[in-house]
N, C-alpha and C positions, 0 to 999 in steps of 0.2 A: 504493500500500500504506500501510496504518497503521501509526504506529509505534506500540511496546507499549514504556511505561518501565518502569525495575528501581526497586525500594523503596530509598530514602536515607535513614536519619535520622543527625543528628549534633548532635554538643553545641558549642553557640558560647559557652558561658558556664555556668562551674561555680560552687559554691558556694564561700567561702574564710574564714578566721578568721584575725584580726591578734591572735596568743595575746601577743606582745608589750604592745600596749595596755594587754587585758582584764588582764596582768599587772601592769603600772603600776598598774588601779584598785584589787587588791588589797592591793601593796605599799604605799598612803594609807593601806589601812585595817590594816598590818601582821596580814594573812593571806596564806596561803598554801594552794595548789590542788597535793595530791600528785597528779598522774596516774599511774594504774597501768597497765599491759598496753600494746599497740599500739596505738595512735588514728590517725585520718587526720586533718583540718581539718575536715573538714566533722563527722564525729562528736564533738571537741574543743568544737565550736559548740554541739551541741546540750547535751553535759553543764555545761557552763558555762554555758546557759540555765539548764536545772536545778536546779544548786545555787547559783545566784543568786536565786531563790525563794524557798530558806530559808538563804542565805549561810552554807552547809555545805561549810567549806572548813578543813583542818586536819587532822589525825590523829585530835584529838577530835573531830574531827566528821563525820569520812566514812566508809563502811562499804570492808569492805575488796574493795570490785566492783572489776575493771576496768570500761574506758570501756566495753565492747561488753556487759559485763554489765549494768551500769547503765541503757544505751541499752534494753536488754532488757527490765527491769524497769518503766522507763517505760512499754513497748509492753503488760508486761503488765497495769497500771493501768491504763492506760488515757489516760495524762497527754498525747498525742499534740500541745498545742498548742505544743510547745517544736521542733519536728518544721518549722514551719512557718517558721522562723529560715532553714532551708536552701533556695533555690531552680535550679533548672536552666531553661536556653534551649534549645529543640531546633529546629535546622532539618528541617521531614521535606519530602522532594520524592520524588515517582514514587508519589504516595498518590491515590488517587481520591476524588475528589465525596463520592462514597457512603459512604468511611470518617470526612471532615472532618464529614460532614450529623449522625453520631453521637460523632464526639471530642468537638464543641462543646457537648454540652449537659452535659459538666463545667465546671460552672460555676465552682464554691466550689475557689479556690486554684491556679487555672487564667489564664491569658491566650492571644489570640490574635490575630496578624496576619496576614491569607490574601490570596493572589492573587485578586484579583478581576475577573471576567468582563466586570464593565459599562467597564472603562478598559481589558484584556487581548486582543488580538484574539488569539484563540483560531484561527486557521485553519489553523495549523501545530502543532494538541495533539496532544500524546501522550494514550495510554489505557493501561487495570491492567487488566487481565484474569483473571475471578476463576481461581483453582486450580482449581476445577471445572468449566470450560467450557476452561481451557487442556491438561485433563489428556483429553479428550474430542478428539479430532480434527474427525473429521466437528460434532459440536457450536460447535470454535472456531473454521472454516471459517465457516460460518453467521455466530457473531458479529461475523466481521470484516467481513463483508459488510453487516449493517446498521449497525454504527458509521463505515463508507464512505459510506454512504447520508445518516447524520446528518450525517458532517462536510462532504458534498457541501450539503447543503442551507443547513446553517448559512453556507456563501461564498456562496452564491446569494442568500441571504438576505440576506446584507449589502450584497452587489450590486445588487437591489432597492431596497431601503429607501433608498440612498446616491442611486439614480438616481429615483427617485420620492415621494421628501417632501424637505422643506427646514423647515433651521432658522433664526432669525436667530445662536443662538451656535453656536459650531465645535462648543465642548466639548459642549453637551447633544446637539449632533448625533451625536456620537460614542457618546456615552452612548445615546442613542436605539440606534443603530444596532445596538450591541452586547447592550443590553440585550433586545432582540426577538428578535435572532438567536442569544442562549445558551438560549431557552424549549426548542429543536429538542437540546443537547447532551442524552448520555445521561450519568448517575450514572458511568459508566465514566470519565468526561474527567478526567486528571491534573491533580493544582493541587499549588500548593506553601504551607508554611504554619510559619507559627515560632510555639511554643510554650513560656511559660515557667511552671515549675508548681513548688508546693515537695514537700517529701519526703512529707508528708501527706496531699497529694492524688494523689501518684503511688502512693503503699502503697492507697487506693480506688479508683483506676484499675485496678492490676493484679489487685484483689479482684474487681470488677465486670466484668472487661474481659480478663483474662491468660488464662481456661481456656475463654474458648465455644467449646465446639466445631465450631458451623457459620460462624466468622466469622474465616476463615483470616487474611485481611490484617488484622485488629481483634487477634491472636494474633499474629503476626511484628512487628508493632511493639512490641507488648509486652517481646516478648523483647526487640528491641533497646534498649529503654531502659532494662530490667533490666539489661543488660550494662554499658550505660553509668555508672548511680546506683550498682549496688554494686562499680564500681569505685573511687567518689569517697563512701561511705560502707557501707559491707559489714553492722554494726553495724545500721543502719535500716532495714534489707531482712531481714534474720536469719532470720525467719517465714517467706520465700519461697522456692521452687527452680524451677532449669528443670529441665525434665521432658518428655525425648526419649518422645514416644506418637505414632508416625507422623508428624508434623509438631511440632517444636520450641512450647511451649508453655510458659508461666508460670504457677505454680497455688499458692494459698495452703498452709503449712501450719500445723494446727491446736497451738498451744504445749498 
C-alpha cells in the first residue's frame, strides 16, 4: 500500500526588531519615536523603516496614526518597499511535486531549498492526493493503483540501471541512477521544501494564489501561512481574510 502524507507547514524563523538599538540611533540625534496603539516587532520594523525616510519622528512630526494605521496607509500608497524589511522561513513537508512545480516561479522576494530527487532515493515516498480524487472513492481506488504501479517501476528501475551500467565515480553513479528513475515518479510524489519570503511577496502570493478555486492544496497553504504572518504582524495583512466557502480559503479584500 501507498502511503498518503498530511500537509505541514511551519515557521523556523520569524521576523524581529532590536527597538533598543534603532532607539540609541535616535537618542544621537536627540529624537524621539512616540509609538501609538499596539505594535508587535515585526510591525514596529516596518514603521520605523518608514519614518526613517523622512526622519518623522516627534510630536511635531508625526500624525496622530497608530502603528497598524500607519502600516495601512503605506499599503494604501502604495509605499510596499519598507514591507520587504520583514522576512519568514517556512518548512512545508507533505506538499506535492505539482504544488512546489508552481510555488517556485515566485521568484521576486522569495527563496528556496527543496528535497531533491537526483541525491533522495525516493523508494519509500509518500504521495498528496488531490481532494478530488480522494473525495471520489471508486476514483481514488484507481489512483492508488497507478501510483503502485509508478512506484513499482521506479525500484525496478533502479535495480536495472544499478545492475546494468557502471560508472567510474560512486556519486554520478548514484546521481545517474536516481536521476533516470525519478522520469517514471508522478507530480503526486511528496517533497519537502523550506521557504523564506518577506511580507511583500507573501501579500502577492496570497493575491495570486489565496482564492483559486480549483487549486485546493495551492489554497490550504495559503491559509496556513496566513495564520502564521498575521500572527507575527496582523497590521500587514489588514487587506486580507479567511473566508470559510466550502473549503477554508484566503481572499483579498478591496480597501
Amino acid at each position: 500500500m501507498i502511503k498518503i502524507s498530511d500537509l505541514s507547514v511551519k515557521c523556523i524563523s520569524h521576523p524581529s526588531f532590536e527597538s533598543d538599538v534603532f532607539d540609541c540611533f535616535l537618542n544621537a540625534s536627540s529624537l524621539q519615536w512616540v509609538r501609538k496603539g499596539q505594535a508587535t516587532e515585526a510591525e514596529l520594523l516596518v514603521e520605523a523603516a518608514g519614518r526613517l525616510c523622512y526622519m518623522s519622528f516627534g510630536e511635531d512630526k508625526q500624525s496622530p496614526r497608530t502603528t497598524s494605521q500607519y502600516i495601512n496607509n503605506l499599503i494604501i500608497q502604495g509605499h510596499e518597499s519598507v514591507l520587504e524589511h520583514l522576512n519568514w522561513t517556512f518548512l512545508m513537508t507533505g506538499v506535492s511535486r505539482a504544488f512546489t512545480h508552481q510555488l517556485v516561479r515566485h521568484r521576486v522576494g522569495f527563496s528556496y531549498s527543496q528535497l531533491s530527487q537526483q541525491y533522495h532515493d525516493e523508494s519509500d515516498a509518500e504521495f498528496v492526493a488531490p481532494i478530488e480524487v480522494k473525495n471520489d472513492p471508486e476514483l481514488f481506488q484507481s489512483w492508488c493503483q497507478h501510483i503502485e504501479s509508478s512506484l513499482a517501476f521506479y525500484k525496478q528501475s533502479l535495480k536495472k540501471i544499478h545492475e546494468n551500467q557502471s560508472y567510474e565515480n560512486k556519486k554520478e553513479k548514484m546521481r545517474a541512477l536516481r536521476s533516470s528513475s525519478r522520469s517514471i515518479l508522478p507530480n503526486a510524489t511528496e517533497t519537502k521544501i523550506i521557504v523564506t519570503a518577506n511580507a511583500r511577496a507573501i501579500r502577492h502570493f496570497f493575491e495570486m494564489r489565496g482564492a483559486i478555486q480549483g487549486d485546493y492544496e495551492m489554497r490550504t497553504v495559503s491559509e496556513q501561512l496566513y495564520d502564521i504572518v498575521t500572527q507575527d504582524a496582523p497590521a500587514l495583512f489588514q487587506d486580507f481574510e479567511k473566508v470559510n466557502g466550502g473549503t477554508a480559503h484566503v481572499k483579498i479584500i478591496k480597501q
